[in-house]
C-alpha positions as CSV (number, residue, x, y, z in Angstrom):
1,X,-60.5,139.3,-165.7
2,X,-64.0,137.7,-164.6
3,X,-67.4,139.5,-165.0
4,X,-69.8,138.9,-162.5
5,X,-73.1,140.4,-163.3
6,X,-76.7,139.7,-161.4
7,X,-74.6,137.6,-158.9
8,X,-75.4,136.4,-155.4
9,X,-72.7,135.9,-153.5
10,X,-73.1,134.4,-149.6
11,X,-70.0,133.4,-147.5
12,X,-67.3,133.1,-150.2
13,X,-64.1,134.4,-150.9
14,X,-63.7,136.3,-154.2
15,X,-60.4,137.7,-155.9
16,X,-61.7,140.9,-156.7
17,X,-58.4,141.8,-158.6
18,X,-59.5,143.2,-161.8
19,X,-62.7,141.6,-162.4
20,X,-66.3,143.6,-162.8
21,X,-69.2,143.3,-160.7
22,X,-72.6,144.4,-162.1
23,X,-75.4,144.4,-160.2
24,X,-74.5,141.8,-157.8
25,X,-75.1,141.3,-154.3
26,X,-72.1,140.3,-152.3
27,X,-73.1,139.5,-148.4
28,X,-70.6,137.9,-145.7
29,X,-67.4,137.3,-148.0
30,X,-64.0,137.7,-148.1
31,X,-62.5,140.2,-151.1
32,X,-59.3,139.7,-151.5
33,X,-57.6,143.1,-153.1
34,X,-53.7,143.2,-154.1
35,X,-54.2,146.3,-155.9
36,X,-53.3,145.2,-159.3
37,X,-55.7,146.7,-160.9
38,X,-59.0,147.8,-159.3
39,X,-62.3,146.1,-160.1
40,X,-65.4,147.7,-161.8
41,X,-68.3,148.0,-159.3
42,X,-71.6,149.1,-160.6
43,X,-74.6,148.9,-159.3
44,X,-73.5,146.2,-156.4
45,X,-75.0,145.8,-153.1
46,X,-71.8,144.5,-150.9
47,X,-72.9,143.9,-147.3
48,X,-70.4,142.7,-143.9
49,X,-67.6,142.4,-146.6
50,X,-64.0,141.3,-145.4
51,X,-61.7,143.0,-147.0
52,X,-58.2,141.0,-147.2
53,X,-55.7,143.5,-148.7
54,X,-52.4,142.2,-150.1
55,X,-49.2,143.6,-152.4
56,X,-49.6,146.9,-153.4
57,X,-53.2,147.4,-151.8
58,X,-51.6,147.0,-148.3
59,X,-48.7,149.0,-148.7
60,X,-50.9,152.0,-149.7
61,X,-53.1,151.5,-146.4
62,X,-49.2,151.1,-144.6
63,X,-48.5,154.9,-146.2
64,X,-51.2,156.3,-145.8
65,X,-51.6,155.2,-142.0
66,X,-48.1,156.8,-141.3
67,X,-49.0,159.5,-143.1
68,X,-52.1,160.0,-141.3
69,X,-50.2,159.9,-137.2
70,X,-47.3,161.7,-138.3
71,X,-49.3,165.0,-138.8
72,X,-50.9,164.5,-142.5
73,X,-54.4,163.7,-140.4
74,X,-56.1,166.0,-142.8
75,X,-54.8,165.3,-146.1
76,X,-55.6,161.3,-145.1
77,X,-59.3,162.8,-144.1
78,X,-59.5,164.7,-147.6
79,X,-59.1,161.6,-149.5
80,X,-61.6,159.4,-147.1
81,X,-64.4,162.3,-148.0
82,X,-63.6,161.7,-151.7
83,X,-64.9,157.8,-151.0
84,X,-67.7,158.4,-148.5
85,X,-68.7,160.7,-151.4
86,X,-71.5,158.2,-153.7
87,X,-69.9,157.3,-156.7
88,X,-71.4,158.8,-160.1
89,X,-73.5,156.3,-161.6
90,X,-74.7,154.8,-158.4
C-alpha cells in the first residue's frame, strides 16, 4: 500500500488499488481500480479522471448494469444516490 499525501498528480496513470490519497490533487490521469481493496481518499481534489476498472471492480459494474436493464433500475439508482451523497469528512 502507497500513501500519497499533498500530491500533484498531472497526466499519469496511478494504481489506485489499496493505497491512500490525502489531500492530493489528481488532474487528467488514469486510476486503474481492480477492486482489491478500495483506496482511502481524503480531502482529494480528482479532476477529468479515467477510470480503468479491472477484476473484481468490473465485474461489479457488469452486475450491476444487468441488474439495472432487467428491471432493478431503482435499486441501481438507490445506491448511485448513496455516492452522489458528499462523503463524511469531506
Amino acid at each position: 500500500m502507497a500513501s500519497h499525501t499533498l500530491c500533484k498528480y498531472t497526466g499519469i496513470s496511478l494504481d489506485a488499488d489499496q493505497d491512500s490519497f490525502q489531500r492530493c490533487h489528481i488532474t487528467d490521469c488514469e486510476l486503474f481500480f481492480n477492486g482489491s481493496k478500495p483506496p482511502e481518499v481524503s480531502q482529494c481534489r480528482i479532476l477529468r479522471p479515467r477510470l480503468k476498472l479491472s477484476g473484481p471492480a468490473e465485474n461489479t459494474i457488469r452486475f450491476l448494469a444487468a441488474i439495472y436493464h432487467s428491471g432493478g433500475a431503482d435499486e441501481v439508482e438507490e445506491i448511485l444516490e448513496k455516492i452522489r451523497k458528499v462523503p463524511p469528512g469531506s
